[in-house]
C-alpha positions in Angstrom: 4.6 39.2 10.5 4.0 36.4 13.4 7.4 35.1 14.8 6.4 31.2 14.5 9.5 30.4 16.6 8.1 31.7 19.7 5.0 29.7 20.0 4.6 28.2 23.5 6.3 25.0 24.0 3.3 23.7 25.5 1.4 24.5 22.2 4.1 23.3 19.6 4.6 19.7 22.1 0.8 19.5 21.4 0.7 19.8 18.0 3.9 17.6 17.4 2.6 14.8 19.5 -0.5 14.6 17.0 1.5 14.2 14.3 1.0 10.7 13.5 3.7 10.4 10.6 7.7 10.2 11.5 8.3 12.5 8.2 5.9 14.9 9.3 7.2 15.0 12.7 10.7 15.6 10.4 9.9 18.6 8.9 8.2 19.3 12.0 11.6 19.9 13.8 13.4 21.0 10.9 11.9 24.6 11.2 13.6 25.9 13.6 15.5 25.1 16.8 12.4 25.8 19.3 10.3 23.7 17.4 12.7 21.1 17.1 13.3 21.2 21.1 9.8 20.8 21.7 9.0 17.7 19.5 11.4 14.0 20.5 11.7 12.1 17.6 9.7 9.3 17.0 10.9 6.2 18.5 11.3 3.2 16.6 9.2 0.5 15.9 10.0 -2.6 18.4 10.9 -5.7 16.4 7.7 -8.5 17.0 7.9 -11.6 16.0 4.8 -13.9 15.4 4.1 -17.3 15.6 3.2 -18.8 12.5 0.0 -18.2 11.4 -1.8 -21.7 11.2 -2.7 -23.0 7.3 -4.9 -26.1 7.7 -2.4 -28.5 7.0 -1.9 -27.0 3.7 1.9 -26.6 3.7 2.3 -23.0 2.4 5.3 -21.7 4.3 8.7 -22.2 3.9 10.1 -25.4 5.4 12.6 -23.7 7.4 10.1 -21.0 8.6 9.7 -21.3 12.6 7.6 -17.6 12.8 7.1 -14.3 11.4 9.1 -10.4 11.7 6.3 -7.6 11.1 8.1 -4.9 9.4 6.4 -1.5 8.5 6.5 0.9 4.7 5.7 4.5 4.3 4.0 5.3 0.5 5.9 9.0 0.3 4.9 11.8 -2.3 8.0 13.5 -2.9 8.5 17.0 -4.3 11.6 19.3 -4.9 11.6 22.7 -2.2 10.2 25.7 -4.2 10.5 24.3 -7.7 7.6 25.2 -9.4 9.3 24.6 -13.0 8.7 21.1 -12.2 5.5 20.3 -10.2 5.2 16.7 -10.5 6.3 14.4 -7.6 7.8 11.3 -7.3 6.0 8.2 -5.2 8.1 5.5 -3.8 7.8 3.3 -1.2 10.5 3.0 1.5 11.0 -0.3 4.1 13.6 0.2 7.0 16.5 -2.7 6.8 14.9 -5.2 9.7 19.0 -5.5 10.4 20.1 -2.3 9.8 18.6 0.9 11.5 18.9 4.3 9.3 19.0 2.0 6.3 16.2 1.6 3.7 15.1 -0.3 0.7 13.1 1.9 -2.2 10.4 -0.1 -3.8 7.5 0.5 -6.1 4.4 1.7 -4.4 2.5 -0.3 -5.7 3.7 -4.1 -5.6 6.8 -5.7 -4.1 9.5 -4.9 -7.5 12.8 -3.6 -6.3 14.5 -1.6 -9.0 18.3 -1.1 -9.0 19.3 2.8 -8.0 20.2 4.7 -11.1 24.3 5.3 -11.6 24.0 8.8 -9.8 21.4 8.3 -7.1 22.8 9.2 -3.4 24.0 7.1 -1.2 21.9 9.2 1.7 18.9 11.2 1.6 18.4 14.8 3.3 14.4 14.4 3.9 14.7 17.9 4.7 15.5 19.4 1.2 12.3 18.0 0.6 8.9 18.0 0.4 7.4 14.9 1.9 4.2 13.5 2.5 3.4 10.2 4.0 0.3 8.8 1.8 0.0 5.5 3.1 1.4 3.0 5.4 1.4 -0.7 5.1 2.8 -3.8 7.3 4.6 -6.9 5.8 5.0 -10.3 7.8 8.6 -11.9 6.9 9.2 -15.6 7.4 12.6 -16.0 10.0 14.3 -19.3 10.4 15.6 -21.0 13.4 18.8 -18.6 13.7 16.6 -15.7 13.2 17.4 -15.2 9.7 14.9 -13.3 7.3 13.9 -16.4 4.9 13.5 -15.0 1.5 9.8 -15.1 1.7 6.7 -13.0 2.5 3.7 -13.4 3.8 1.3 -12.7 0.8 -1.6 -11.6 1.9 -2.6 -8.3 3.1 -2.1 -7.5 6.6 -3.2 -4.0 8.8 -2.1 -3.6 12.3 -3.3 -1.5 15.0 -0.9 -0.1 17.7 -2.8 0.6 21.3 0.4 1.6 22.8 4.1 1.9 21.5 4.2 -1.9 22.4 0.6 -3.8 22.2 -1.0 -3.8 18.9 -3.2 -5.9 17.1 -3.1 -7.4 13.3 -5.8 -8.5 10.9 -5.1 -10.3 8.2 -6.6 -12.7 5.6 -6.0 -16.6 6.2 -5.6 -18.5 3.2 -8.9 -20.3 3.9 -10.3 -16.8 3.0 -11.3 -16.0 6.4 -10.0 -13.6 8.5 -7.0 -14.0 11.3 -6.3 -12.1 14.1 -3.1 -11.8 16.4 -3.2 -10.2 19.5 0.4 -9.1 20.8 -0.3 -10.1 24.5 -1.2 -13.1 24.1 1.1 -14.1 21.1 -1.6 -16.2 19.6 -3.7 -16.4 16.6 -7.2 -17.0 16.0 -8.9 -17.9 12.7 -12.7 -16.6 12.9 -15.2 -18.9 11.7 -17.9 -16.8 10.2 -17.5 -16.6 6.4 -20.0 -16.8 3.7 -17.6 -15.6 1.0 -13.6 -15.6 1.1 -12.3 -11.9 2.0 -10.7 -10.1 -0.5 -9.8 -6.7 2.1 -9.2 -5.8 5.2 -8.6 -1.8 6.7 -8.1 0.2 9.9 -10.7 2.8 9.4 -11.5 5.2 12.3 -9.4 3.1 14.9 -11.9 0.5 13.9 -10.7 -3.3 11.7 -13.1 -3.6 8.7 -12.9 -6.7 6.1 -14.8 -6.8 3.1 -15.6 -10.2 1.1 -16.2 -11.3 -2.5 -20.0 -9.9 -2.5 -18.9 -6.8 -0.6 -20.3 -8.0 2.1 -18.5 -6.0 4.7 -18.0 -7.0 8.5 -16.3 -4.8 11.6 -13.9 -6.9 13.6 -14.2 -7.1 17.7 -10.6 -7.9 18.3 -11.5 -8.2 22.0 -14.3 -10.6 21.7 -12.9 -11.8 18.6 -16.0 -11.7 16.5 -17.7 -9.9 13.2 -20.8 -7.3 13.0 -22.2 -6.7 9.6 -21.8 -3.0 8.9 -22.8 -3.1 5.0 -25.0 -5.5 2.8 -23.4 -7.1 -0.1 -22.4 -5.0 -3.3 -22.4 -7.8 -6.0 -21.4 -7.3 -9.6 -17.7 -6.7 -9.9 -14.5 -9.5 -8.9 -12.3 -8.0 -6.6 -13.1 -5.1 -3.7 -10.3 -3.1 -2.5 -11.1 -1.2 0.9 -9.1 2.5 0.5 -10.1 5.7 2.7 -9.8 8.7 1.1 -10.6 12.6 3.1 -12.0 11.0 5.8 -14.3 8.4 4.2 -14.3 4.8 3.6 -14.4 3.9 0.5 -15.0 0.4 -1.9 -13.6 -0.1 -5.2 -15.2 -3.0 -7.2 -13.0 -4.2 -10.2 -14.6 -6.0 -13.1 -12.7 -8.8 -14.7 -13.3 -10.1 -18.2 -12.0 -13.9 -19.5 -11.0 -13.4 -22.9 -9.8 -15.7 -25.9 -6.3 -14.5 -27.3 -4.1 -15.8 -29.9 -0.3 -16.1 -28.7 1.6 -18.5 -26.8 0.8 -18.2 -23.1 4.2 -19.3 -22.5 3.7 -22.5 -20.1 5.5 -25.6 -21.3 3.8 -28.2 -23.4 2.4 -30.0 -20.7 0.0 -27.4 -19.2 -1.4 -26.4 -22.7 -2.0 -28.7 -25.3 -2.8 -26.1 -27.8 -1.1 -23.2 -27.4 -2.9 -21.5 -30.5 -6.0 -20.3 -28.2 -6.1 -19.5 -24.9 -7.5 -17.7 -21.3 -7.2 -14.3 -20.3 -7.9 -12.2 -17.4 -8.4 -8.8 -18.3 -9.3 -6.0 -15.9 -12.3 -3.9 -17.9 -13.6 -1.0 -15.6 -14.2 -0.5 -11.7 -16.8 0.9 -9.7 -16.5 3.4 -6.6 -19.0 3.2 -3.4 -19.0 5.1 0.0 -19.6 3.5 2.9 -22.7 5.2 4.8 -23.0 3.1 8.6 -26.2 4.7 9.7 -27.9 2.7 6.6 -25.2 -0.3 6.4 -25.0 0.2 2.9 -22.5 1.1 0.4 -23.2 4.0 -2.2 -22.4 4.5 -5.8 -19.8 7.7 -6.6 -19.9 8.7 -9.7 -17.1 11.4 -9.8 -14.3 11.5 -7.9 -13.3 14.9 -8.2 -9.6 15.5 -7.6 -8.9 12.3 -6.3 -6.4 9.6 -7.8 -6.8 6.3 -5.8 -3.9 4.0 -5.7 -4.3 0.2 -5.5 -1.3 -1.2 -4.3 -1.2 -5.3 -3.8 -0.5 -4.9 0.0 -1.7 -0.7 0.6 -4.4 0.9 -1.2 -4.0 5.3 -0.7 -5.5 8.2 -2.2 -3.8 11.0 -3.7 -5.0 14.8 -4.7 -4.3 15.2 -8.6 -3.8 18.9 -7.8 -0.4 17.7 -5.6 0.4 15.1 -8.6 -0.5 16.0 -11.8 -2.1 19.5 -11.5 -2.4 19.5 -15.3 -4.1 16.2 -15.6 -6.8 16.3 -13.4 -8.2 13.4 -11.0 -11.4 10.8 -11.1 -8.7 8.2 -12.0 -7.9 5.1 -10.7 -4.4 2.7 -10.6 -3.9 -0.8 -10.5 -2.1 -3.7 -10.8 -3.4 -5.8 -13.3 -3.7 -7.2 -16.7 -3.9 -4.1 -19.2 -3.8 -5.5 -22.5 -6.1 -6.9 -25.2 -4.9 -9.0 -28.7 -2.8 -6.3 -30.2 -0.5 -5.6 -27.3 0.0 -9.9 -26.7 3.7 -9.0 -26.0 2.3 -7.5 -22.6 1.2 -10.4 -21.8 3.5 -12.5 -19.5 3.5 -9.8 -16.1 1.0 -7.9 -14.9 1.1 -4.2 -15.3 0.6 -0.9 -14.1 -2.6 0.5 -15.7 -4.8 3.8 -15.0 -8.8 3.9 -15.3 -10.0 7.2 -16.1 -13.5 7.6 -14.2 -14.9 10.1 -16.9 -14.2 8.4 -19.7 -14.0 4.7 -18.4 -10.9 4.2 -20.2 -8.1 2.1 -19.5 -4.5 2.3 -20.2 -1.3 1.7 -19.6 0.9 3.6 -17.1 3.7 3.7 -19.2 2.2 4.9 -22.8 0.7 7.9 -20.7 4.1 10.3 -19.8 2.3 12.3 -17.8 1.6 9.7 -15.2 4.2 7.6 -16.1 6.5 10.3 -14.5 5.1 9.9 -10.5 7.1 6.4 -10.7 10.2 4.6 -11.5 12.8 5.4 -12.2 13.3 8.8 -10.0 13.1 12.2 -11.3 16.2 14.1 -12.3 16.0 17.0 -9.0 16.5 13.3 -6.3 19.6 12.5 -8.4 23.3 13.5 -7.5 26.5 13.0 -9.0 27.3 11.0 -6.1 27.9 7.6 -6.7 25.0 4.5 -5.3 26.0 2.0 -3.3 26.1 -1.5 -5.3 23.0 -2.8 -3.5 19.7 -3.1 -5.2 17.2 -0.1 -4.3 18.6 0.2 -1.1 20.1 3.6 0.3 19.9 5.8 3.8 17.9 8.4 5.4 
């Protein structure tokens, strides 16, 4: 059997350095002490702060908002070591404490909810007992004050950055004019570009390249240098909402379809938004549709199986999955989202929005929750993370 420990150093620095993930680069090191003399550890992120972004006058930030801290999450898949009695992982998204290095906050991966830790959870986290694999990574923009305190605020559109170096990096985002913004680090400015026939709904890093798709699916590249837009794919109209997602290699569109219903309940507002609260709107998300993006004929193309793949669309990161590595019993061609699930006998369901799964095959949609199967990946974490040790008394917060 090959000694893996005495690979050449030259050979294991090249390999580690190509490791784009600081969990893979984790385990990386964790084999063995050869490996894990070959391989620094990845340096943290410098703290940037931003101007603020400029919003036409429209007043949308916090008062006492001077500029913006980018902060960075990791979507993990977790699994137990060799426990094949239980092959299911667990997905959770982690944020590093912007004040406190080492220390992380545990939210869901797919919106911004912060659940409390359960009564046993561990106050810290060996990342090497574990299985670990980084399935997405998204960036958040938090509003700071004068004193350089984090206002209680975010940002809440969607924002992908760049890095050229450990330093310089560049960030696309979505202005609330529906155009797209870019910042460039080294000249600590932003600039609003002009060309929009439709407001953007997405915006990607795909192939070291910024994509943003609109409304239509219209879908534009983004020159950060010259700070302009090439059209790379015609409009895909039909659907309401196109999430950008790449998935084995590909760039792919998902187009959700919306439906305004009638439904009998009380909507909840107070008396003086609805004067009849007997009868009113309802946004319902009803199916989705899956394209490919093919550049040589700048035009996206209908899938019509996803095969193994589970695509995950999270408000600020959208990331595929392999059903094999989450539900091997389940099988894929699904799709998750945030969004109204319900219809007139489940009104109770009503007031949030909710985690719901769209089964390709079938074109079904259901809720997360009344499927355990699923249900499982998320909240709240499976018995093998949990310890006898007692949490600390903060709020889904805990350290690596």
């Amino acid at each position: 059997m090959f000694d893996w420990a005495t690979l050449p150093k030259d050979l294991l620095n090249l390999i580690s350095i190509s490791l784009e993930s600081s969990f893979d680069l984790l385990q990386f090191r964790s084999v063995c002490s050869s490996w894990r003399s070959s391989a620094e550890p990845k340096p943290p992120l410098p703290t940037h702060h931003l101007p603020i972004l400029p919003d036409n006058g429209t007043s949308l930030f916090p008062d006492s908002a001077v500029g913006f801290r980018l902060s960075q999450r990791s979507i993990l898949l977790i699994k137990p070591h060799g426990d094949e009695s239980d092959p299911l992982g667990w997905l959770v998204k982690i944020e590093e404490d912007l004040n406190a290095p080492r220390k992380v906050t545990l939210l869901d991966p797919m919106s911004e909810t912060r659940h409390s830790l359960p009564e046993h959870f561990p106050r810290s986290l060996d990342m090497c007992k574990f299985k670990i694999r980084e399935l997405g990574r998204e960036f958040k923009l938090h509003y700071f004050n004068t004193v350089g305190d984090i206002v209680n605020s975010l940002y809440l559109e969607k924002a992908v950055v760049r890095y050229l170096d450990s330093c310089k990096f560049v960030l696309l985002t979505i202005h609330v004019s529906g155009k797209l913004a870019v910042f460039t680090s080294w000249d600590r400015a932003w600039t609003v570009i002009n060309d929009m026939l439709s407001p953007y709904d997405d915006v990607i890093v795909f192939n070291g390249r910024f994509f943003g798709v609109d409304n239509n699916g219209r879908t534009v590249v983004v020159d950060f240098v010259e700070l302009k837009m090439e059209l790379v794919a015609s409009p895909v109209y039909g659907g309401d909402k196109k999430f950008l997602i790449e998935s084995c290699g590909e760039m792919l569109m998902v187009d959700m379809y919306l439906s305004m219903e009638e439904v009998d309940g009380d909507p909840g507002f107070g008396e003086e938004v609805f004067e009849h609260h007997a009868v009113f709107m309802n946004e319902r998300t009803v199916k989705f549709k899956v394209f490919k993006f093919v550049e040589r004929e700048k035009s996206w193309v209908e899938v019509k199986d996803l095969g193994d793949k589970m695509l995950c669309l999270g408000d600020d990161c959208n990331f595929t999955a392999s059903a094999s590595d989450l539900l091997p019993s389940c099988g894929g061609s699904s799709v998750f989202f945030n969004g109204n699930v319900f219809n007139e006998d489940n009104v109770d369901a009503m007031q949030g929005r909710d985690l719901g799964m769209f089964d390709f095959r079938s074109g079904k949609i259901d809720l997360v929750h009344r499927l355990p199967e699923y249900a499982k990946l998320f909240w709240p974490p499976p018995p093998w993370i949990t310890s006898h040790e007692s949490a600390e008394n903060h709020p889904g917060e805990t350290s690596s």
